[in-house]
N, C-alpha and C positions, 0 to 999 in steps of 0.2 A: 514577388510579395503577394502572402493571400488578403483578398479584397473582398471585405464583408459588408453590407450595408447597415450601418450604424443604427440602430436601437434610439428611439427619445434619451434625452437626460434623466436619468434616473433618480438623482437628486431632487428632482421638481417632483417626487412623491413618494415620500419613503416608503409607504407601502402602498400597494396598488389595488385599485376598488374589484379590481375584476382580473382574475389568475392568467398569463401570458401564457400564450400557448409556447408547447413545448419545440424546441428545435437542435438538429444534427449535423454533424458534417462528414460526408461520405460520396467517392468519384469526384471529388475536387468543386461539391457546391455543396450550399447549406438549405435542407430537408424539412419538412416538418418529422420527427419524430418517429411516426409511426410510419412513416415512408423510408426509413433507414432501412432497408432489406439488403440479404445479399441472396443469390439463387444457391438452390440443394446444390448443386456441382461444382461450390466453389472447394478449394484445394485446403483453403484452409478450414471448413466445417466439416471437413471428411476426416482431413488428417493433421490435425491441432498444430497447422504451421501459420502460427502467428506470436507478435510480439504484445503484449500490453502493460500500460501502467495503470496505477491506482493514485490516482492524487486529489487531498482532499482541499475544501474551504471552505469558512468561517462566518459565518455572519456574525456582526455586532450589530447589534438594536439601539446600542449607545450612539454608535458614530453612523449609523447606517451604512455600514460598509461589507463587504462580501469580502474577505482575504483571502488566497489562494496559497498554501505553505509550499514553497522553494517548489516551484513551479518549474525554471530552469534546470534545478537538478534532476527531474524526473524525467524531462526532457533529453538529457544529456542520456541519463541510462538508458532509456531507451533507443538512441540511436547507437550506443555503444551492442547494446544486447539484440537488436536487429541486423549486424553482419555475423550473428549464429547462424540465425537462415536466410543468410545474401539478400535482404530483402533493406532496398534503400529508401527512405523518410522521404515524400514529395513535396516537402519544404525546410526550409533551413528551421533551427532552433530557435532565433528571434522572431518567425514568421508563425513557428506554433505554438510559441507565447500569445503572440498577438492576438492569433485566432481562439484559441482558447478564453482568452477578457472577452475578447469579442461576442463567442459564443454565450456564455456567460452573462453579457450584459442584453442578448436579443432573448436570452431565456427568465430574465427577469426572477431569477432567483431570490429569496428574502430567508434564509435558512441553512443551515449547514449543507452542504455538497459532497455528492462523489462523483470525480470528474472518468473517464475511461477513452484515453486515447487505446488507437487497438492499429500495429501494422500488420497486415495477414499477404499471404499470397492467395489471390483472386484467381488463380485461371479454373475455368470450370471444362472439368475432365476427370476421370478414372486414372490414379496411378501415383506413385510417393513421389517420384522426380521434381524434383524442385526449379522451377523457370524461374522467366525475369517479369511474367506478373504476377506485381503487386498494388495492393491499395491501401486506401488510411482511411479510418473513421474515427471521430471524434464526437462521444457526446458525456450527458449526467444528469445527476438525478439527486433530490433527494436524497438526506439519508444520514440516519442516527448512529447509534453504538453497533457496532460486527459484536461486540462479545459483549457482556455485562462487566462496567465499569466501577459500577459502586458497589460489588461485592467480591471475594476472594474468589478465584475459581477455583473449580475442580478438574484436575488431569489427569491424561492415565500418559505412559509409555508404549507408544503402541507398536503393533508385532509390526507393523510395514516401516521397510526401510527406507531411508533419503534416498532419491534418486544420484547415482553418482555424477561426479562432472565428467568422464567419458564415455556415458550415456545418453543423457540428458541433461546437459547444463544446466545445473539448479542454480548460478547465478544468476539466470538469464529469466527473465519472465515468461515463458512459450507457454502458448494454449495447453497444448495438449500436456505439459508435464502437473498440472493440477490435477488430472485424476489421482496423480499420488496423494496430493493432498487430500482427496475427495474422500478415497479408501480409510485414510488417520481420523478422518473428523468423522464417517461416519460410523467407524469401528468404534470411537470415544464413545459417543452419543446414543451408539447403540447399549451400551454398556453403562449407559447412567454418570457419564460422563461431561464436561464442559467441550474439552478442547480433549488435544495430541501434543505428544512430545515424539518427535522422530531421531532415531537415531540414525548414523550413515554407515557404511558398512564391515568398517573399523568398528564398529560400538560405540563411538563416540557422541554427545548430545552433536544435533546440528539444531534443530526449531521446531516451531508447531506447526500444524499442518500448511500454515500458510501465514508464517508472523516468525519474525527473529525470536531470541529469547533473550533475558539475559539473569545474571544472578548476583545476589550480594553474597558477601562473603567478607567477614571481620572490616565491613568499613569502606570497600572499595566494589569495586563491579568488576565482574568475571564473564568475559563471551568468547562464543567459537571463532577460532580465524575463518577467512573466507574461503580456506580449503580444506575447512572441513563440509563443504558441500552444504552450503548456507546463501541466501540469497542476500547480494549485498544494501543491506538496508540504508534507508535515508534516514528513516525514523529513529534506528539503533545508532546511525552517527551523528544525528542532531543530541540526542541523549546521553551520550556521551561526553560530548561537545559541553553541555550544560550541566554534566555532573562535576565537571573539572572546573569549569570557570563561575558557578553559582553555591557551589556546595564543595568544593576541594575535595571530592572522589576522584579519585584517580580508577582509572580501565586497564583490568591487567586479560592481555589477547592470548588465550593457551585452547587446548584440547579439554572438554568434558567429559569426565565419564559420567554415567547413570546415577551410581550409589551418591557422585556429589550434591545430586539434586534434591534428593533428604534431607542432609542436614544444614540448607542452604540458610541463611539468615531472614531472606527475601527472596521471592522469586516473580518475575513477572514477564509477560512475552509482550511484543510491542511490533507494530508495526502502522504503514498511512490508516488501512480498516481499523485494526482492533486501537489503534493509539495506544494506550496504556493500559494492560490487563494483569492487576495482582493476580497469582498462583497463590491459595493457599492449602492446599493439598494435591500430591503426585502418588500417584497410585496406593490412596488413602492413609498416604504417611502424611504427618501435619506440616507443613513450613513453617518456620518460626513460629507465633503468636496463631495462626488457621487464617491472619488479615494483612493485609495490605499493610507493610512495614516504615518506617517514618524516612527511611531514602524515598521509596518508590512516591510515598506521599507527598514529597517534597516536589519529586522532578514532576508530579501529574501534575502541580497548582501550578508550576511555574511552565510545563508546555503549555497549561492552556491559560496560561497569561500572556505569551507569544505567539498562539495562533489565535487569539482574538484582536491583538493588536494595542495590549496593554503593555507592552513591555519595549520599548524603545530602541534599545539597544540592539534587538533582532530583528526591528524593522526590516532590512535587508533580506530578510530569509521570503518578504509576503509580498505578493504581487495583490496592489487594489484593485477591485473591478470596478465599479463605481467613482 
């Protein structure tokens, strides 16, 4: 079990006079911050062999509370997506729960979060082979909206395709498969663009450069199956989850083509960073209305009724740090 030394009560001050210094967890002990180093030789900053997740949390001002959204399930992915590259987690799943509050509560956060668990292989040396060292870092930071929330965005299609899954396993979170995304979003934005729309190599939609997508369509939601080489989102199954049981949408799971995403009702790409990002225009054809459509408006108020901790019933889904 990992063994952290516990933080004051944080309760005895909802907010703190004087800002907590920052802290990380990296070689199996907890770092200041800026001591989190790894050396140039390591195997995974040469050659993008590592696993990461993205998992966010919440602070309420109301209850003074830091919420952590389905914590476990991020957890769980990633140990599933880290025997892509044989590289095994040095603590159980309950253990990186822990340490995660943990962290969390000796970093004295008062603000929204982004948390970055990261398992890499460590050996430092010259060459792609993949050994049996590995290490785990764990730290966060800070941190507002990935994309703009409160207006429609703009996207293009862009010429770079999804990485396929006998490639590069676009299920799996690996370092090194984000320069695919890097190429989408900077092509977008070079272009006077917001985001990317990837397609895979069937032509089929798969996501944005780095965010599921999904679309309306007369009433219900339309997303790619997971083999159309889509990363399997938590965000897109929480949302889902919530269109059926708060809104009676139903999710119908087929193949996308391109020309669908014109004349979509709604469209909006989602994921832990971006959360909820209305589309309203794709390769400067309008979606719907050019705004954020009254589904998509629906599921933004009521995620973020759940990951603030106002909604009871998804209690379950938030781990409190405090």
């Amino acid at each position: 079990m990992v063994e952290i030394k516990a933080s004051p009560d944080p309760a005895a001050n909802a907010i703190p006079k004087v800002k907590a210094p920052q802290y990380a967890y990296i070689g199996g002990k907890v770092v200041p911050l800026e001591e989190a180093k790894v050396s140039v030789l390591t195997h995974a900053f040469n050659y993008g062999t590592g696993i990461f997740e993205g998992i966010r949390g919440y602070y309420s001002a109301e209850n003074h509370q830091l919420y952590i959204f389905r914590l476990r399930d991020h957890f769980e992915r990633m140990e599933q997506n880290c025997k892509l590259l044989k590289i095994r987690l040095p603590h159980s799943i309950d253990d990186l729960c822990r340490l995660t509050v943990r962290l969390a509560e000796m970093n004295q956060l008062r603000e929204n979060i982004y948390i970055r668990p990261l398992a890499y292989k460590s050996a430092q040396r010259i060459g792609v082979r993949m050994n049996e060292e590995n290490d785990f870092t764990l730290f966060m930071v800070p941190f507002g909206d990935y994309l703009s929330t409160d207006r429609a965005l703009r996207v293009c299609v862009s010429s770079w395709r999804r990485l396929q899954d006998n490639a590069i396993p676009a299920r799996g979170k690996i370092c090194g498969a984000y320069v695919n995304s890097a190429l989408a979003v900077a092509e977008a934005q070079d272009n006077g663009f917001d985001e990317a729309i990837l397609l895979n190599e069937d032509g089929h939609v798969a996501e944005g450069s780095a965010m599921n997508l999904i679309l309306v369509k007369r009433g219900h939601l339309v997303v790619p199956p997971k083999s159309d080489n889509i990363l399997d989102g938590i965000t897109r199954d929480t949302l889902t989850q919530i269109a059926r049981q708060e809104l009676e949408v139903e999710t119908e799971v087929r193949s996308i083509d391109r020309t669908e995403l014109y004349s979509a009702d709604e469209l909006f790409l989602c994921g832990t960073g971006v959360q909820i990002a209305p589309v309203g225009f794709v390769d400067h054809r309008r979606i719907g209305q050019g705004t954020s459509g009254p589904i998509t408006r629906q599921l933004m108020r009521i995620y973020d009724e759940i990951l603030h901790g106002r909604l009871g019933k998804y209690s379950y889904w938030l781990t409190h740090v405090y």
